[in-house]
C-alpha positions in Angstrom: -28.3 19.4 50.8 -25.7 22.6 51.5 -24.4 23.8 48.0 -21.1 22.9 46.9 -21.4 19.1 49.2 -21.7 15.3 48.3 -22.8 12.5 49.7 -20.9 9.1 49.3 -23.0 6.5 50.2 -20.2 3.3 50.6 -22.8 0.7 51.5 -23.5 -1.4 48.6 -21.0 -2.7 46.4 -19.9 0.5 44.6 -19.9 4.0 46.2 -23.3 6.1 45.4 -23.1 9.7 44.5 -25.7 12.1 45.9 -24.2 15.5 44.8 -25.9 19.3 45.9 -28.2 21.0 43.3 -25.6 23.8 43.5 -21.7 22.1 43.1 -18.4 23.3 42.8 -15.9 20.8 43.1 -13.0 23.2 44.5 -15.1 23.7 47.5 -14.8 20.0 48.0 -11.1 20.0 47.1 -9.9 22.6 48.6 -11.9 24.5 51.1 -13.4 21.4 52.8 -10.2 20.6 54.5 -9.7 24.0 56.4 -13.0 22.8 58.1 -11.4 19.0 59.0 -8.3 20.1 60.6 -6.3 19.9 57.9 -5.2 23.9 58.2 -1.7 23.5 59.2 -0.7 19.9 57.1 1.5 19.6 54.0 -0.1 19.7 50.9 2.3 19.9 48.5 6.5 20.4 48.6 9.2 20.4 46.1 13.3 21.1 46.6 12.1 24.7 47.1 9.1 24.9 48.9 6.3 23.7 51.2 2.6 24.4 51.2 -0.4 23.9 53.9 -3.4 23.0 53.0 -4.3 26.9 54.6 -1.5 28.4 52.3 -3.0 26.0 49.2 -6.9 26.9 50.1 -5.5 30.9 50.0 -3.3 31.0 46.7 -6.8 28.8 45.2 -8.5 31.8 46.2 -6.3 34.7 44.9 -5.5 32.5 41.7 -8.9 32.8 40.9 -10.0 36.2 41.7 -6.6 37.6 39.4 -7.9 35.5 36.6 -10.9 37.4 37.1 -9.9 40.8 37.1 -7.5 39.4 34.6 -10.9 39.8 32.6 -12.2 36.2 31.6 -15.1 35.5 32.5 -17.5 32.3 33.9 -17.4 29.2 31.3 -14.6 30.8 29.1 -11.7 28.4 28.6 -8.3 29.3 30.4 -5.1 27.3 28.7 -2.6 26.1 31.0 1.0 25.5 29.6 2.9 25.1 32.5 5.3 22.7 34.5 4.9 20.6 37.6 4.8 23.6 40.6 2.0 25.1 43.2 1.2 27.5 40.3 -0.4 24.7 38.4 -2.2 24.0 41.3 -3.5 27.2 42.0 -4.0 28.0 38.6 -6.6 25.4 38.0 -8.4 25.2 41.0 -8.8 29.2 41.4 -10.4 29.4 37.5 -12.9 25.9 38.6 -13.9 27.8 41.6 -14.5 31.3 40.2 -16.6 29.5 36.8 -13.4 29.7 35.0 -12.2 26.5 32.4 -9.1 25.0 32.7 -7.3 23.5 30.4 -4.1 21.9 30.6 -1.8 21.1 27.5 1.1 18.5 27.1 4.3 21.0 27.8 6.5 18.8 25.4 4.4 20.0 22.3 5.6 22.0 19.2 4.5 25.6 18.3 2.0 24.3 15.7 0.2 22.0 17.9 -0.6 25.1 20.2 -1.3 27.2 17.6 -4.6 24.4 16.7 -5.3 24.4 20.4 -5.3 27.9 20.7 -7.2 28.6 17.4 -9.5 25.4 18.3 -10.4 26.5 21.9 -11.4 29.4 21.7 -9.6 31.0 24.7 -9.7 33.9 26.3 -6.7 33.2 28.4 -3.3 31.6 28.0 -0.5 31.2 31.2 2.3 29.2 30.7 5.6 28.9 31.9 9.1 30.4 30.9 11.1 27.2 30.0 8.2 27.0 27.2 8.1 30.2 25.3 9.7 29.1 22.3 7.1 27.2 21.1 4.3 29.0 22.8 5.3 32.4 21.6 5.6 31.2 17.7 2.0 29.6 18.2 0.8 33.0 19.9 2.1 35.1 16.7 0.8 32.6 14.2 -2.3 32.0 15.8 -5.8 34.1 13.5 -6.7 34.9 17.2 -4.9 36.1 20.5 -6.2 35.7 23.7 -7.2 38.4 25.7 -4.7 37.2 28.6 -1.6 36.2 28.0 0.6 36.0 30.7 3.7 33.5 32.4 3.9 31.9 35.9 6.9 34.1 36.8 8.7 37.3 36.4 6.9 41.2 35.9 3.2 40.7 35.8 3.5 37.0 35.7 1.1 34.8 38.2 3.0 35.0 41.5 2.1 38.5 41.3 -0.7 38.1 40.4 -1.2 36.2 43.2 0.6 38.2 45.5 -1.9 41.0 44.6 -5.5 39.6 45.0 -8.0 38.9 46.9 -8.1 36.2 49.3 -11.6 36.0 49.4 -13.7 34.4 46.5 -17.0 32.9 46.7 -17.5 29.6 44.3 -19.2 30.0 41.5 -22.6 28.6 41.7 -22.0 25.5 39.3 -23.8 22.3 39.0 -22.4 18.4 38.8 -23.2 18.3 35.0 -21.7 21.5 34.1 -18.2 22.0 32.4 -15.8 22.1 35.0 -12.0 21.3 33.0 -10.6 20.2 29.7 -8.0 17.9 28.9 -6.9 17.5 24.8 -6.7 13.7 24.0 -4.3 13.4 20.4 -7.1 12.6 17.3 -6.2 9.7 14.7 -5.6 12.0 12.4 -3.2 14.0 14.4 -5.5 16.7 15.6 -6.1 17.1 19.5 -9.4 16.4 20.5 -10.9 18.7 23.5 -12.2 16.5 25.8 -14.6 18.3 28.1 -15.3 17.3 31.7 -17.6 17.7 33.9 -18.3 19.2 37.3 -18.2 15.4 39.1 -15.9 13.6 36.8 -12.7 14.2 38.7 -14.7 13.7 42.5 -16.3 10.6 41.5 -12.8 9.0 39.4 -11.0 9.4 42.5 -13.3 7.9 45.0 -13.7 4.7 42.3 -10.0 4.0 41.5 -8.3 5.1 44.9 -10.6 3.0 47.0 -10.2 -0.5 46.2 -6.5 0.0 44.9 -4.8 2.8 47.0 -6.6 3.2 50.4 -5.4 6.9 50.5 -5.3 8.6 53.8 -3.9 11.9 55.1 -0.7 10.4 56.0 0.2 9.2 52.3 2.9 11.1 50.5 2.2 10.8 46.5 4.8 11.3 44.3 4.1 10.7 40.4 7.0 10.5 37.5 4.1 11.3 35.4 3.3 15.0 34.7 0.0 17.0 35.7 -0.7 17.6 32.1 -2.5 14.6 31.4 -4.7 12.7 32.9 -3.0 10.3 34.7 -0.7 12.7 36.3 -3.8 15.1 36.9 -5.3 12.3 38.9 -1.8 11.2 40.6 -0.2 14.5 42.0 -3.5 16.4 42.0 -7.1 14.8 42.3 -6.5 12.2 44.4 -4.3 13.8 47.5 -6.6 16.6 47.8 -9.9 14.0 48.1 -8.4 12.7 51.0 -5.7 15.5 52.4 -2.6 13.5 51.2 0.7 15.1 50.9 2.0 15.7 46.9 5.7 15.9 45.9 5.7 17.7 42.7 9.1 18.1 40.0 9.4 20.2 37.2 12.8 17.7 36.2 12.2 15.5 33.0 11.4 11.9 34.8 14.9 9.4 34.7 16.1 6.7 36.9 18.3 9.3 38.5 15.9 12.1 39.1 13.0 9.8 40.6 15.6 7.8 42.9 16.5 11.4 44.3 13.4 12.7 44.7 11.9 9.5 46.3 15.3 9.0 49.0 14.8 12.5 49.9 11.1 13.1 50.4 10.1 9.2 51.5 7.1 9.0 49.0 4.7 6.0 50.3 2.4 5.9 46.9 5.2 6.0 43.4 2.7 6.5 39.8 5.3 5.6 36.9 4.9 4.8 33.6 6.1 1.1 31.9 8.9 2.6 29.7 10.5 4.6 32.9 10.1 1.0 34.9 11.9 -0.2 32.4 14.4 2.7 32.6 14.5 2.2 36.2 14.7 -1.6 36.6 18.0 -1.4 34.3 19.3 1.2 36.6 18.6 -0.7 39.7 20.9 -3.8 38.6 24.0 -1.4 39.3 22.2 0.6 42.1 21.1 0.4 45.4 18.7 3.6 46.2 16.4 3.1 49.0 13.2 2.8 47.8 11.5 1.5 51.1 9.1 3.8 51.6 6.6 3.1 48.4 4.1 0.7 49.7 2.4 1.0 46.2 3.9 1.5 43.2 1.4 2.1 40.0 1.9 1.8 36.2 -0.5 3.2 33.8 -0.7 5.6 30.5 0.3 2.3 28.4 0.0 -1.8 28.6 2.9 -3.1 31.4 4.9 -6.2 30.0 5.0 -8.8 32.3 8.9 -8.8 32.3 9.1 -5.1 33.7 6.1 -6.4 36.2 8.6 -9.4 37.4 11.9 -7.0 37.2 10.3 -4.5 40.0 8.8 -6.7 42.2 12.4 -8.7 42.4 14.2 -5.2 43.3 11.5 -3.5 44.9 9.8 -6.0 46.6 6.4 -5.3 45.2 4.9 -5.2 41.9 3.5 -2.1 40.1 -0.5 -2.1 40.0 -1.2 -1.8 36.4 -4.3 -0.3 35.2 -6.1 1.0 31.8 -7.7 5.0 31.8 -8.4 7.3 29.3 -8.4 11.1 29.3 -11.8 10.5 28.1 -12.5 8.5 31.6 -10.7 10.8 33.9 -8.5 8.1 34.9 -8.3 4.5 35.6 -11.2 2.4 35.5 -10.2 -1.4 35.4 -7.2 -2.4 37.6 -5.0 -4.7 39.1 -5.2 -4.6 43.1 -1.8 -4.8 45.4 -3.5 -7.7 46.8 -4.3 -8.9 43.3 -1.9 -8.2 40.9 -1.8 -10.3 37.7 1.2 -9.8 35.2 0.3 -8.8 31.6 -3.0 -8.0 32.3 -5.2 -4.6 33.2 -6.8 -6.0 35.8 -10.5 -6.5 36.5 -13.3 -3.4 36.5 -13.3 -1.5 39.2 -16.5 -1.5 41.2 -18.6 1.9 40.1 -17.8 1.1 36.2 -19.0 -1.5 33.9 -17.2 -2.6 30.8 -18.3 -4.6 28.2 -15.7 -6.6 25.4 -17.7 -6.4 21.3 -17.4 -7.1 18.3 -18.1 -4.5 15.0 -21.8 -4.7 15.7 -21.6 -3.8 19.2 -22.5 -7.8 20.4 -21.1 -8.8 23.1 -17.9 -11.7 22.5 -17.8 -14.7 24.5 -15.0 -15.0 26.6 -11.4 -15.1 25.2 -12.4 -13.7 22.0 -10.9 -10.2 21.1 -13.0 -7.6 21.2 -13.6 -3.3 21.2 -13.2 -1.9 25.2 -16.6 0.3 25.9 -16.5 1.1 29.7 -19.1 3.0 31.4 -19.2 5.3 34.6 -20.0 8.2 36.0 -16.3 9.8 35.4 -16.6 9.3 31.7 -16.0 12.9 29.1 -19.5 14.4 28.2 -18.3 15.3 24.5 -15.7 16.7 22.0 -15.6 20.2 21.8 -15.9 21.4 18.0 -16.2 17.7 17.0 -19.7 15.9 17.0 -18.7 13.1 14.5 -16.4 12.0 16.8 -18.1 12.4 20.0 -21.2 10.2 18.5 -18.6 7.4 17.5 -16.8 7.7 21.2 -19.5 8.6 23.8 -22.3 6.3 23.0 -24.8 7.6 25.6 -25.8 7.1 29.2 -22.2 7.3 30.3 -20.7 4.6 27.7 -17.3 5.3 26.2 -15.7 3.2 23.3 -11.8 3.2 24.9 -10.9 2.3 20.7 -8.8 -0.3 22.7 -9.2 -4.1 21.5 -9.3 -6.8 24.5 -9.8 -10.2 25.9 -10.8 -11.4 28.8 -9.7 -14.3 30.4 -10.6 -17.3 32.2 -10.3 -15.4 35.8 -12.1 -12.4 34.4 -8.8 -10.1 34.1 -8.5 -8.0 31.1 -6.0 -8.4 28.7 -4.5 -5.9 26.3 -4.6 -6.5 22.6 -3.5 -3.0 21.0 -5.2 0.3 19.5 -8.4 0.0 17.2 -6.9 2.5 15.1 -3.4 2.8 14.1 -2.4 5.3 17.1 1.0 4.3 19.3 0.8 5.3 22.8 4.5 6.0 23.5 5.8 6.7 26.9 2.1 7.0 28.0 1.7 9.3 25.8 -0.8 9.2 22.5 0.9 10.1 19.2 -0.5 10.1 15.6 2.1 7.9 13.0 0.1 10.6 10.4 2.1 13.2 12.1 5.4 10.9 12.3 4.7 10.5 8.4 4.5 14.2 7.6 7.6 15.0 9.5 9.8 12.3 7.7 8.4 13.2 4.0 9.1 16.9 5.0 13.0 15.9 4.1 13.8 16.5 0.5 15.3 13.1 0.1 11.7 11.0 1.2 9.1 10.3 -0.6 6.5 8.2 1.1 6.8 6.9 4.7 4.6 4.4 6.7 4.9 4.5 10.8 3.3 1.8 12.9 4.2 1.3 16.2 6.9 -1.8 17.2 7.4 -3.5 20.9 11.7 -2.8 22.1 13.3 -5.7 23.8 11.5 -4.4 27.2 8.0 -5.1 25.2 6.9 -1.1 25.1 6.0 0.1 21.9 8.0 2.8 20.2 7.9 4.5 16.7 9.1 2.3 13.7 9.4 3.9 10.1 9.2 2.1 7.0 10.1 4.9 4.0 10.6 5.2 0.3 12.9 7.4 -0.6 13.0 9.1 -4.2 16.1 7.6 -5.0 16.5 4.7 -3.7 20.2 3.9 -4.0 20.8 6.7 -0.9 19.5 4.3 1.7 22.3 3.8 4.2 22.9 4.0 8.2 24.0 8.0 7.5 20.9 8.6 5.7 18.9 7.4 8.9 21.3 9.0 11.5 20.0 12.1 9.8 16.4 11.3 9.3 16.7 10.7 12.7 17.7 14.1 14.0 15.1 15.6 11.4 12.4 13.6 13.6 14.0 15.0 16.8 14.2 18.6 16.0 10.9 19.1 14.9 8.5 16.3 16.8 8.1 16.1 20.5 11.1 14.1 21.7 8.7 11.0 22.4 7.5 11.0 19.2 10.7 10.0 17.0 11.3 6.8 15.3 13.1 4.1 16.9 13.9 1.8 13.6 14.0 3.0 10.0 13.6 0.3 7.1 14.1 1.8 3.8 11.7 0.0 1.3 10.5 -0.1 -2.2 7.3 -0.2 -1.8 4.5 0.0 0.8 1.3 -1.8 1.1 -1.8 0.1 0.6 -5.6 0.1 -0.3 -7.2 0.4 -3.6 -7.7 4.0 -2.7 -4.4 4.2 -1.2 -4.2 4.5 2.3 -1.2 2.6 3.7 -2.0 -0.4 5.2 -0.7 -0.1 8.8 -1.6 -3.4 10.0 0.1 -5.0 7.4 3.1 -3.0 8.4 2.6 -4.4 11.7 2.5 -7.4 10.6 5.7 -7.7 9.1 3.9 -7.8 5.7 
């Protein structure tokens, strides 16, 4: 086979991978489409600008070789900090094709999160965007190491000069399908990011497996996703997936609301919508007052955290469709079991997709019969080779010839879909996002009037889980409404804004262990 080129074999029941000795996935995602007529289509646009796939194949190219002469070098790791824009794009397409790691972070983090990425990674090179330098700079000066790089996307020396200034020819690094091609850093149990570390195929053969069955992309789609590029369902969304098959992307740097995606969707006529269950929520109540038209979407997609059949029923009355739910991981690339447009069951995750297995077992790794709960281990070709820095954990998570533990407990049921039962551990995936109630706990005890605090996670009236803290406070005669009001704006002003509680219950004691760990899943029990 020519380096850099795959072969898809769609015969049998699930697409074969044949991939070149010598592979670089940019060429594939980038360059091949200057050679299919693609030159002069839209790639990507936002309320400022629009870029061809001839333009996009360019700014790849100079992205990378000004990384280069940037000075990092093949397999060192490049963190990406930065909003939805064409930079992103660029940014981490130009550092796969010149050998170059790229590694996205959540932007809504706090400086002490990016200082442990930054110290944990390794990197040579940080970029990030203006709008985040008062946590990034903090983590920068705190960190025991600086990159070599540091730069942002805009202003003197940022990357649109960068840009501007390099080369626009640059050959692909001569990579392989196994190799390390991006990282993506999943949130640990014990609050510590885990760097998950993909390979050269992952993202290729993830987007041929979900969008297939469930999306039937073409070049005429336009994608627009709520969800951001910095994890792995937006990745997938606004990114992977378009360029597989020359689709046009909408990208927004605006924090996702009812109002913002109405806009953007009226404006720009989106035919694919990727949204999240607690912003179809958001957007269900705003539709009972609103009329936008929403008639382009022909599929509308929910994933990043379990879709409540009441939000399912609530869209497909206003909207005329349901959203396709699905479960991923960051550790899978993206969604491997889902519901279909064509067969769309509400509160469930669907059925696997065909290309990944999944099997439903108990603590001894036995199979369950049908109906009885169980852990989620999926298998496929898209699936995380390991943790960086952390073999203990990669040894409990990747089990081996391409077998991931999700930590996810399910059923199935009597039609084979897959139903949610909750986290394996006592992590709460809010908004889509993964968020330790360890870090939750730390934040709340930080105030001089706590003294213990327990945080599980607790369904609204919607049915999506949010933070609930149970606390003991040293004295505990000042419990009262004030004293939460304020324990509450503690949470926001130094926790991501997803990450603060919803509910606080002042209590007298909490349940624990011998050792004394708190007892979470007593907590969620009501116990």
């Amino acid at each position: 086979m020519e380096p850099n080129t795959v072969h898809i074999d769609r015969s049998g029941n699930a697409p074969l991978f044949t991939f070149a000795d010598s592979f670089n996935v940019s060429v594939h995602m980038i360059d091949r489409h200057l050679n299919e007529g693609r030159s002069g289509r839209m790639a990507y646009v936002t309320d400022d600008e629009e870029v061809t796939y001839a333009q996009l194949a360019e700014r790849v190219n100079r992205a990378g070789n000004g990384i280069l002469a940037a000075g990092l070098k093949p397999t060192e790791r490049l963190l990406m900090i930065v909003k939805d824009c064409p930079e992103f794009v660029y940014l981490y397409y130009g550092a796969i094709k010149a050998g170059i790691v790229p590694v996205p972070i959540n932007t809504l983090l706090r400086a002490k999160d990016y200082q442990y990425i930054i110290e944990d990674s390794d990197c040579t090179g940080l970029i990030y965007s203006p709008e985040f330098a008062l946590e990034v700079e903090p983590a920068l000066a705190e960190a025991s190491r600086e990159p070599g790089f540091v730069t942002q996307t805009e202003g003197a020396g940022g990357v649109k000069e960068m840009i501007a200034g390099a080369s626009v020819q640059l050959d692909p690094y001569p990579s392989d399908p196994m190799a390390d091609c991006f990282w993506l850093y999943s949130s640990g149990s014990t609050g510590r990011p885990k760097g998950t570390v993909h390979r050269q195929r992952d993202l290729l053969v993830n987007s041929v497996l979900y969008t297939e069955p469930v999306l039937g992309i073409t070049e005429d789609d336009i994608m627009f996703s709520a969800a951001k590029l910095f994890f792995a369902y937006g990745l997938g969304n606004s990114m992977n997936f378009p360029l597989n098959y020359g689709a046009c992307t909408v990208l927004s740097d605006e924090r996702p609301t009812p109002e913002m995606t109405f806009r953007i969707i009226e404006k720009f006529r989106p035919t694919i919508y990727y949204g999240v269950p607690t912003l179809y929520a958001a957007q269900c109540r705003a539709l009972e007052t609103e009329s936008p038209d929403l008639s382009s979407i022909r599929i509308s997609v929910s994933a990043g955290e379990s879709l409540p059949a009441p939000i399912f029923h609530r869209w497909k009355e206003k909207v005329g469709h349901p959203p396709v739910d699905g479960i991923g991981s960051t550790e899978g690339t993206h969604i491997f079991i889902s519901n279909r447009p064509e067969d769309a069951k509400p509160g469930t995750s669907g059925k696997v997709l065909p290309g990944y297995n999944a099997r439903i077992v108990d603590e001894d790794g036995n199979d369950v019969a049908q109906g009885e709960v169980g852990a989620l281990w999926v298998q496929g070709q898209s699936i995380a080779g390991y943790y960086w820095n952390q073999p203990e954990r990669t040894e409990q998570t990747m089990l081996g010839d391409d077998w991931l533990n999700t930590g996810d407990t399910y059923t199935q049921d009597e039609e084979g879909y897959y139903v949610y039962n909750g986290r394996s551990d006592d992590m709460i995936k809010v908004g889509g996002i993964w968020c330790s109630p360890i870090e939750i706990e730390s934040r709340l005890i930080d105030h001089p009037k706590v003294l213990e605090a327990g945080v599980v996670g607790r369904e609204d009236s919607d049915g999506l889980v949010k933070p609930e803290a149970h606390i003991i406070l040293k004295d505990h005669s000042d419990a009262s409404d004030g004293l939460a009001d304020e324990l509450l704006e503690h949470c926001k002003d130094g926790l991501a804004r997803y990450k603060y509680p919803r509910w606080f219950y002042f209590v007298e004691d909490l349940p624990k262990t011998a050792t004394g760990k708190i007892q979470r899943f007593k907590l969620r029990a009501g116990e």
